[in-house]
N, C-alpha and C positions, 0 to 999 in steps of 0.2 A: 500438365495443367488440365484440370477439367473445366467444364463447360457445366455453368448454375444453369437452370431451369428459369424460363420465365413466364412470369405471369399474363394475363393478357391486355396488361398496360406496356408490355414489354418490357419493364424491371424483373429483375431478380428477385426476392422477397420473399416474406410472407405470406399468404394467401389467406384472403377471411371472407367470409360470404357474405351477404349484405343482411343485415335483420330482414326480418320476414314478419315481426310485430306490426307494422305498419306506422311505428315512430315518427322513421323520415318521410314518409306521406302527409304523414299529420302536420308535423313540422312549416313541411314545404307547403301546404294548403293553408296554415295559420299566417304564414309568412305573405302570401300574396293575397288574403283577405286587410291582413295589414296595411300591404301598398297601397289596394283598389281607397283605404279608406284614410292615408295619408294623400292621395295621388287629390278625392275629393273634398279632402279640409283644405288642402292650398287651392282647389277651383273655388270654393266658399270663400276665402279669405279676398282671393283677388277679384270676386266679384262683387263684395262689400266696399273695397279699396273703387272700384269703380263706379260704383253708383255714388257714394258719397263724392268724389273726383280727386280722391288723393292716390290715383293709378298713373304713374307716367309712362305705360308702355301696356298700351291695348293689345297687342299681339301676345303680350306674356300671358292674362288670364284666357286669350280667346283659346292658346295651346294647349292653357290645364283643363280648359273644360271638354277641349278635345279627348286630353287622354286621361282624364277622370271618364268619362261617358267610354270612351271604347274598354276601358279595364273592365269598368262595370259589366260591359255587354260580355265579354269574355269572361268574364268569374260566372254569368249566369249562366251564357253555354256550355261551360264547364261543370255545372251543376247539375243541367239538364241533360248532359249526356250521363253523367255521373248516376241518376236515377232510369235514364233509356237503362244502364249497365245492368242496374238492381234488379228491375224490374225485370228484365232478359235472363239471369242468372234464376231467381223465382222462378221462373215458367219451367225450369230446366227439370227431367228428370232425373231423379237419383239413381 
């Protein structure tokens, strides 16, 4: 009996290299601009539900606006390093 080659997930298999288009970047970046902006239409909605007082559980909006507010901060650090990158890769010679 022989012995199949494996990959580096440790299966046997196929082997495919990952796009290099930038697809699933894109993907993955549309995907968590999504959340950051579902994460703050439920901190809107429960803080509507609270000021009008049809909120029975103040601890639920105080958490979305927590982490509506920290995604936010993170999607913008993510962008400003995203532009430190550009702008370091520009300066670069050819």
């Amino acid at each position: 009996m022989g012995v199949s080659p494996t990959t580096a997930t440790g299966y046997a298999g196929k082997t495919e290299m990952p796009s290099t288009d930038g697809s699933q970047f894109a993907t993955s970046l549309t995907g968590a601009i999504d959340n950051v902006q579902s994460l703050q239409a439920t901190s809107n909605d429960l803080a509507i539900k609270a000021v009008t007082g049809d909120l029975t559980d103040i601890h639920a909006a105080t958490l979305a606006s927590s982490r509506a507010s920290i995604a936010l901060e993170m999607a913008a650090t993510f962008r400003n390093r995203g532009v430190e990158a550009f702008n370091e890769i520009m300066r670069m010679q050819a």
